[in-house]
ChimeraX commands (.cxc) that place a marker at each C-alpha (Angstrom):
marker #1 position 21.26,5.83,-13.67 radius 0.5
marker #1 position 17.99,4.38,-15.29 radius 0.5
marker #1 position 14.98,6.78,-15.12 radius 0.5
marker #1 position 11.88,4.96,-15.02 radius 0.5
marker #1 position 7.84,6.17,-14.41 radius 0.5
marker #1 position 5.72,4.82,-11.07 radius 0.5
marker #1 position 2.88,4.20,-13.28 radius 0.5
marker #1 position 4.36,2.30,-15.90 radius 0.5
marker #1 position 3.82,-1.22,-16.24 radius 0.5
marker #1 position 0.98,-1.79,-14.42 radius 0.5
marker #1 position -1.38,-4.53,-15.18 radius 0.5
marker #1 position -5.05,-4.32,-16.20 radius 0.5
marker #1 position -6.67,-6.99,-14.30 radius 0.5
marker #1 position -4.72,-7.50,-11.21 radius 0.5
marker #1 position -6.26,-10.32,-9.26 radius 0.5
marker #1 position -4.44,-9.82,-6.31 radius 0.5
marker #1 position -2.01,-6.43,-4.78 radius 0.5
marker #1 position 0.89,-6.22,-6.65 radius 0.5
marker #1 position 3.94,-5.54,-4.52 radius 0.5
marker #1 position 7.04,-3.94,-6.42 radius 0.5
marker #1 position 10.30,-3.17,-4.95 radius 0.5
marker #1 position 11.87,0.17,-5.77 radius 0.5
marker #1 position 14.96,0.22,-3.77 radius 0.5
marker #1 position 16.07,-1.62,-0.82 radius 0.5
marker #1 position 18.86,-0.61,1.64 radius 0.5
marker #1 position 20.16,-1.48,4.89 radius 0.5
marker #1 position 17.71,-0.67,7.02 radius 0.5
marker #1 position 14.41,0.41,4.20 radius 0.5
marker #1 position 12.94,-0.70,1.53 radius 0.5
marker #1 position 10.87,1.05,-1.00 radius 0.5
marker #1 position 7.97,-0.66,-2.69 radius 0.5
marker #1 position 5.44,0.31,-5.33 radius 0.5
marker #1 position 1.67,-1.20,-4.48 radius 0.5
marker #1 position -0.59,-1.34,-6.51 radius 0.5
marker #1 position -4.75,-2.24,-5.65 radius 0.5
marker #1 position -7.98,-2.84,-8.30 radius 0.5
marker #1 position -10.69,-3.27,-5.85 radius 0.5
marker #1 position -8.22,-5.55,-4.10 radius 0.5
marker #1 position -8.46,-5.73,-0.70 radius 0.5
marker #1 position -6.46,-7.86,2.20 radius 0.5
marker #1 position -7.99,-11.10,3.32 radius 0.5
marker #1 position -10.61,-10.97,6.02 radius 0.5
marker #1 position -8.37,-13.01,8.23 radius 0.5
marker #1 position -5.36,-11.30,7.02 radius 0.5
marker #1 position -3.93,-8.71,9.32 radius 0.5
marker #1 position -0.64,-7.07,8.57 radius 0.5
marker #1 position 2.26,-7.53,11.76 radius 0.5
marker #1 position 5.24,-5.87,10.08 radius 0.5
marker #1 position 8.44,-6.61,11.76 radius 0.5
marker #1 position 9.23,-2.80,10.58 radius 0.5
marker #1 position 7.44,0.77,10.67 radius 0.5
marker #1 position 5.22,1.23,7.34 radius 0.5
marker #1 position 5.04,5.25,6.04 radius 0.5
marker #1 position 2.52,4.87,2.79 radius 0.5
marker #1 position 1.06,7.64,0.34 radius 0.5
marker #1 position -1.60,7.06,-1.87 radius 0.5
marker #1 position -0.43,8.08,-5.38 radius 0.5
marker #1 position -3.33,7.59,-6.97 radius 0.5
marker #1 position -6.93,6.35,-6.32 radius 0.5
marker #1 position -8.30,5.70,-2.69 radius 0.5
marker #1 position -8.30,3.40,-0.01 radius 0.5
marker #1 position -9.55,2.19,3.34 radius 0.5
marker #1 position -7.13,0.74,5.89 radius 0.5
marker #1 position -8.58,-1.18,9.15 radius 0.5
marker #1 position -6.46,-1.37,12.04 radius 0.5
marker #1 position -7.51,-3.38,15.12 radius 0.5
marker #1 position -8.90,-2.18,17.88 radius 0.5
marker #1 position -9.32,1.03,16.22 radius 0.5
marker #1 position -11.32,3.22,13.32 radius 0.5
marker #1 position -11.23,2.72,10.00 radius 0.5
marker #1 position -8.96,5.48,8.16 radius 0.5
marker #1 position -9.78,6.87,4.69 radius 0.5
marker #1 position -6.58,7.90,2.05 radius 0.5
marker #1 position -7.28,9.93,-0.64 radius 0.5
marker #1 position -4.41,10.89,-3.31 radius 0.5
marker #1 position -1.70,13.06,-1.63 radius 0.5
marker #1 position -2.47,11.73,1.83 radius 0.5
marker #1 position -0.11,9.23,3.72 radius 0.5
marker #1 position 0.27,7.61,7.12 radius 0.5
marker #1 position 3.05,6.46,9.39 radius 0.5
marker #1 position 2.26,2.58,10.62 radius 0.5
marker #1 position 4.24,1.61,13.56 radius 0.5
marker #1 position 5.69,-1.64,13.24 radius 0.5
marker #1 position 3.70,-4.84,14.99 radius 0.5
marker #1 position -0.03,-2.42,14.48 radius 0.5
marker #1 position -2.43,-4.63,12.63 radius 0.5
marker #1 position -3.92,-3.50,9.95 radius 0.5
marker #1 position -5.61,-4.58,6.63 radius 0.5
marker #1 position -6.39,-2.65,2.86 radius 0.5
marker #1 position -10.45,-3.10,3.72 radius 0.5
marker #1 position -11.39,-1.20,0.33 radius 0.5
marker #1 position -9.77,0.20,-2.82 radius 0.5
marker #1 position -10.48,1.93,-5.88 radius 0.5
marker #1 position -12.65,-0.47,-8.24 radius 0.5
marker #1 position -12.85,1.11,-11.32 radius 0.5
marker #1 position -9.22,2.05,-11.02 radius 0.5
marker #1 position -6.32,1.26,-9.82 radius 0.5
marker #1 position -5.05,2.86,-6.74 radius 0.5
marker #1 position -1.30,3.30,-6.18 radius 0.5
marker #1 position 0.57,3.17,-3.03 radius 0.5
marker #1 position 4.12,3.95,-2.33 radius 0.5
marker #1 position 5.47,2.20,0.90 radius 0.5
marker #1 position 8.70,2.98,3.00 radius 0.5
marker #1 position 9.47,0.53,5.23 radius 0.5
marker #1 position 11.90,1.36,8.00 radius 0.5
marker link #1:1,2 radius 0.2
marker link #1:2,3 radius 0.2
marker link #1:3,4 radius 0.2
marker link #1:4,5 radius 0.2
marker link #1:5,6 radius 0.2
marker link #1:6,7 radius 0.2
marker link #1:7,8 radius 0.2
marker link #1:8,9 radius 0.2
marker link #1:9,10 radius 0.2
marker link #1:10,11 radius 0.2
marker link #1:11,12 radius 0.2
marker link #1:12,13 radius 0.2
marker link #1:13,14 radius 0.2
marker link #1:14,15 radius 0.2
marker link #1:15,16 radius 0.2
marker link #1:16,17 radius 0.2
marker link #1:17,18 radius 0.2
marker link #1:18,19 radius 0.2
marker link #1:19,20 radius 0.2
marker link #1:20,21 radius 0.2
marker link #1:21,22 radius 0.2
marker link #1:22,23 radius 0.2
marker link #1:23,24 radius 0.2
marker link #1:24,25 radius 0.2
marker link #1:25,26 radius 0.2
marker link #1:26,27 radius 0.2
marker link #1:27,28 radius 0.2
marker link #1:28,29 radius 0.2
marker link #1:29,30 radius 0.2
marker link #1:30,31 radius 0.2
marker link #1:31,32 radius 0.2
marker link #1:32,33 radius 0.2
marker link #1:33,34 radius 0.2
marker link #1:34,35 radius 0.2
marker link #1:35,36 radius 0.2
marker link #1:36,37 radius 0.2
marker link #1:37,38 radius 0.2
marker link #1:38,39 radius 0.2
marker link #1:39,40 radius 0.2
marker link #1:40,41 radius 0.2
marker link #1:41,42 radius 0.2
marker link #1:42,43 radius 0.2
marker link #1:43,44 radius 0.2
marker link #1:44,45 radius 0.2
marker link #1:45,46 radius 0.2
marker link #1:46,47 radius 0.2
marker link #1:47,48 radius 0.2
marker link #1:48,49 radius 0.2
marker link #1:49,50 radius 0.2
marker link #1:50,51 radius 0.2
marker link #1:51,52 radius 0.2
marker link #1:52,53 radius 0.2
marker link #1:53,54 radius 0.2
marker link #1:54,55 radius 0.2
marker link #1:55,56 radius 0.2
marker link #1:56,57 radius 0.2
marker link #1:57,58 radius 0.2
marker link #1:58,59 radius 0.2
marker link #1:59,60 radius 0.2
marker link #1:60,61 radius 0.2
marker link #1:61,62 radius 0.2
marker link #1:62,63 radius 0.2
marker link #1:63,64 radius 0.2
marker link #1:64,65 radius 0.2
marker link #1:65,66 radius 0.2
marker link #1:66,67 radius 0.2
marker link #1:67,68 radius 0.2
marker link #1:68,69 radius 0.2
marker link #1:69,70 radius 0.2
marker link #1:70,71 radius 0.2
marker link #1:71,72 radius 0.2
marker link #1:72,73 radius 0.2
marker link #1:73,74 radius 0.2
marker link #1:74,75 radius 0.2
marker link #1:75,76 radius 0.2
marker link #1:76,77 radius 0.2
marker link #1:77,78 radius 0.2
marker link #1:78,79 radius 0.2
marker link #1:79,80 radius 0.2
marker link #1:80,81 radius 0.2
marker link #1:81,82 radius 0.2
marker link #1:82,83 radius 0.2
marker link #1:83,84 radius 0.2
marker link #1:84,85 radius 0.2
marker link #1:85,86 radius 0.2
marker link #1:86,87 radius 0.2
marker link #1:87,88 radius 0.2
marker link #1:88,89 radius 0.2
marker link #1:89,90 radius 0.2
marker link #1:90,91 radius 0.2
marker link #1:91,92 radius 0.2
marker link #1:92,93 radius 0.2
marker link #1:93,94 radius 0.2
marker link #1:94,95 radius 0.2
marker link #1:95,96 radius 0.2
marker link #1:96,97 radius 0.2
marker link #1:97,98 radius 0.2
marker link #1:98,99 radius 0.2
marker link #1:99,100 radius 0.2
marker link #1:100,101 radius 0.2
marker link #1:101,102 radius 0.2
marker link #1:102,103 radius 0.2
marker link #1:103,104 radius 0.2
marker link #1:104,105 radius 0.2
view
């Protein structure tokens, strides 16, 4: 067993989301995100082949789905993403990083 922090090694300037995978099993996988004012491309909508369940660890965040209002995380709040919605990260944190944990399923 190898204990390890969420918030360690995170980068300073990301340029880019940083996508981290925790744990992966037969049918989930885990991932740490991690946002600095980065948001998705304009023309980039997420289709996941799988359901998405996220909580914002840290920091905040706007996700856009189509066809449908905008929804504002805080830290502490999560939502459940059925697989083949479309949505984007519109707006993070910019001063600091914001933290995501994603189960995909």
């Amino acid at each position: 067993m190898k204990k390890t922090n969420i918030f360690k090694s995170i980068p300073k300037n990301l340029k880019e989301e940083l996508f981290e995978e925790l744990l992966l099993g037969n049918n989930f996988r885990v991932e740490k995100i991690v946002s600095n004012g980065n948001t998705s491309p304009e023309s980039g909508w997420y289709d996941q082949e799988t359901n998405e369940w996220v909580i914002v660890l840290k920091g905040e965040a706007i996700l856009a789905f189509e066809g449908s209002e905008d929804v504002y995380l805080k830290e502490g709040d999560y939502i459940n993403i059925d697989s083949h919605v479309k949505h984007r990260v519109k707006w993070t944190t910019p001063l600091k990083e914001t933290v995501w944990l994603a189960i995909h399923y």
